[in-house]
N, CA and C of each residue as an Amber inpcrd file, in Angstrom:
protein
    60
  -4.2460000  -2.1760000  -9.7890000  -5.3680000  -1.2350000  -9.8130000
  -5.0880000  -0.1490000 -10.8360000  -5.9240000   0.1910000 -11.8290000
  -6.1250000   0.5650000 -12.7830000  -6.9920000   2.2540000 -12.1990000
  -6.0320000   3.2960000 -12.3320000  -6.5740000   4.7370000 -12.2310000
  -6.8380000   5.7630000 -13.7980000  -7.8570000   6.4050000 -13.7000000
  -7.6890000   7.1810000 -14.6470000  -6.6990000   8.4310000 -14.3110000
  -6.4190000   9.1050000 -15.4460000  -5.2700000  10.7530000 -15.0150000
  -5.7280000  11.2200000 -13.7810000  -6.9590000  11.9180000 -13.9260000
  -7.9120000  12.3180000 -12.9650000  -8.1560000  11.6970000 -11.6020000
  -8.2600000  10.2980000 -11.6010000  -8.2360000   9.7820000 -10.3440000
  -6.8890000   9.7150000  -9.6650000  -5.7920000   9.5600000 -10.1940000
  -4.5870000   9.2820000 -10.0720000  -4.3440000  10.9920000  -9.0890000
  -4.5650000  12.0210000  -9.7790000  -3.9700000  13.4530000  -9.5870000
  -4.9530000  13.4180000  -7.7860000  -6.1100000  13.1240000  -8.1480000
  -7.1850000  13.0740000  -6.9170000  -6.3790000  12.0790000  -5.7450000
  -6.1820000  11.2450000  -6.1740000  -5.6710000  10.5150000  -4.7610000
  -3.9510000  10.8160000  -4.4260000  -3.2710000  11.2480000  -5.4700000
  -1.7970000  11.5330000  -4.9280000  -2.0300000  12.2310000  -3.7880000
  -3.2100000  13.6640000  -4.5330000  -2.9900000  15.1460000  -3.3800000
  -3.7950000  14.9020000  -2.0130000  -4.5750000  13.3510000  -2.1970000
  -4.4170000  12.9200000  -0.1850000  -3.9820000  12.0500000   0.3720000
  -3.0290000  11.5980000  -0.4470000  -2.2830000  10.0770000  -0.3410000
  -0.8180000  10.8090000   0.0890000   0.0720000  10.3160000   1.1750000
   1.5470000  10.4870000   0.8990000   2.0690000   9.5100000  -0.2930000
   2.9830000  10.3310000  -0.8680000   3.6100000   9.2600000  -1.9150000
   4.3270000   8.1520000  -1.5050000   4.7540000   7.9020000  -0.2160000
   4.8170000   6.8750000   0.3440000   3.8150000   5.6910000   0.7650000
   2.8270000   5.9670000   0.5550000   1.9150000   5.4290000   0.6710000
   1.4570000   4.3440000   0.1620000   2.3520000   4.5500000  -1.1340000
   2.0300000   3.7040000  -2.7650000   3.5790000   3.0880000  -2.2310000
């Protein structure tokens, strides 16, 4: 899955980085 900067920054800050 293919994010832009912007989407990427958007889903870290409601995603745990564990998550990924």
């Amino acid at each position: 899955m293919r994010l832009t900067t912007g989407e990427v920054g958007r889903v870290q800050a409601i995603t745990p980085p564990n998550a990924f």
